[in-house]
C-alpha positions in Angstrom: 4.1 10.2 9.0 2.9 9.9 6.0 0.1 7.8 6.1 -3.9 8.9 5.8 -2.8 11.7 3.9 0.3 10.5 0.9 -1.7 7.3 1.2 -4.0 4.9 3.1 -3.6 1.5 3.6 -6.8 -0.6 1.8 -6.1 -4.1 3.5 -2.9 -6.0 4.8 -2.8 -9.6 5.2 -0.2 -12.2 6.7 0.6 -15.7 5.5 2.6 -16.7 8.6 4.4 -14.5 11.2 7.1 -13.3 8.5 5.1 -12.3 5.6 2.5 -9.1 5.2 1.2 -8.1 1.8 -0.1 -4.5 2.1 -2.9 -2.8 -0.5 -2.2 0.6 -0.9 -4.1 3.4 -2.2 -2.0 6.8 -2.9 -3.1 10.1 -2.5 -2.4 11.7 -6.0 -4.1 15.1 -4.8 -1.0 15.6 -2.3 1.3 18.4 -2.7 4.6 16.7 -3.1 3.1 15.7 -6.5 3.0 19.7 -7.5 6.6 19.7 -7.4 7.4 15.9 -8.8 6.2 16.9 -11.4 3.7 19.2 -11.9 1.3 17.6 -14.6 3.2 14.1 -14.6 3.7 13.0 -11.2 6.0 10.5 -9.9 6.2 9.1 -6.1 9.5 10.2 -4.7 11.6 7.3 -3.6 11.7 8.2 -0.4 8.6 8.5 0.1 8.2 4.9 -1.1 10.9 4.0 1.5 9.1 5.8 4.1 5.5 4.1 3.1 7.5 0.7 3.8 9.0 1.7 7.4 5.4 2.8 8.1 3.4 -0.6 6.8 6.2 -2.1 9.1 5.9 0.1 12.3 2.3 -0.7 11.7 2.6 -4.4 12.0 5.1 -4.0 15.0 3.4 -1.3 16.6 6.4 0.7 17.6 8.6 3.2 16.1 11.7 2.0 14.0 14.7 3.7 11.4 16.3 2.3 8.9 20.2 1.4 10.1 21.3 0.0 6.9 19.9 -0.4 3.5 22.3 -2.9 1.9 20.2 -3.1 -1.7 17.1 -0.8 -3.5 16.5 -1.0 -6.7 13.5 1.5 -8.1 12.5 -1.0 -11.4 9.8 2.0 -12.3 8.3 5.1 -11.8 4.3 5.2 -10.0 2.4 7.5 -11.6 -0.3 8.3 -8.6 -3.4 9.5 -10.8 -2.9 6.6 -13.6 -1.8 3.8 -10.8 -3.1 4.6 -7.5 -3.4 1.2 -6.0 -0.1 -0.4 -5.2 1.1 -3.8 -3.3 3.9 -4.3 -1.0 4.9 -7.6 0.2 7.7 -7.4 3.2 8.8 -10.3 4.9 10.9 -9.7 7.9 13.2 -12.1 10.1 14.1 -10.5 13.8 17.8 -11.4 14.3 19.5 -12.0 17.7 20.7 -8.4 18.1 16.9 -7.1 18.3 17.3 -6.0 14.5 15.0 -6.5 12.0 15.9 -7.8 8.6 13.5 -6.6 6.0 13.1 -8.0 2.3 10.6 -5.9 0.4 9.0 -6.0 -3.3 6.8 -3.9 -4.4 4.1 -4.4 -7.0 1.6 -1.8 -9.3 -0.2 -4.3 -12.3 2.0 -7.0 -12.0 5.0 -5.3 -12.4 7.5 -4.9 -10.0 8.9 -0.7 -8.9 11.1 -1.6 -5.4 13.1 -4.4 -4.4 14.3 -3.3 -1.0 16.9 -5.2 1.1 17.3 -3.5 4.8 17.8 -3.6 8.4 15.9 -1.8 10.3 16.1 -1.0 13.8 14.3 0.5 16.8 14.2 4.1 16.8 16.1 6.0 19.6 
């Protein structure tokens, strides 16, 4: 788990029962930043991916996986120390089978970095 040390989460509101916008602050003293990249760090991908599974595990209050990831698109890089403050807006729709669909988008300044489409389900 990643959170309260990569990054911690400021607020997190919802609009209705789908809808959660997260503020994040990240950590950009951690140690995966000494080795992507030392003296320009980036947040790793997956680490972005595993920030989102956590916002939602939060909201659901159990533990959950990723089962398909049908579309991610990384629009552009975070650098931690010059843009430590991040949103992430995830609206999620449970389907019949006990699934949950996710659509993510995540922000830093106004600009866009993820757009995440996923199913995630509980984990085993």
């Amino acid at each position: 788990m990643l959170l309260d040390n990569f990054y911690t989460i400021l607020s997190s509101e919802s609009s209705d029962s789908t809808t959660w916008t997260f503020q994040i602050e990240l950590n950009s003293r951690h140690t995966v930043y000494q080795g992507h990249f030392p003296e320009h760090p980036v947040v790793p991908g997956v680490c972005l991916l595993q920030l989102i599974k956590e916002c939602i595990e939060t909201i659901r209050q159990q533990k959950l996986r990723y089962a398909q990831v049908s579309s991610c698109k990384f629009l552009s890089a975070i650098n931690p120390i010059e843009t430590p403050r991040i949103s992430v807006v995830l609206t999620l729709k449970e389907t019949e089978e006990g699934k949950l669909q996710l659509q993510a988008e995540g922000t830093v300044k106004d600009q866009f970095f993820i757009k995440l489409k996923a199913v995630l389900i509980l984990k085993a």
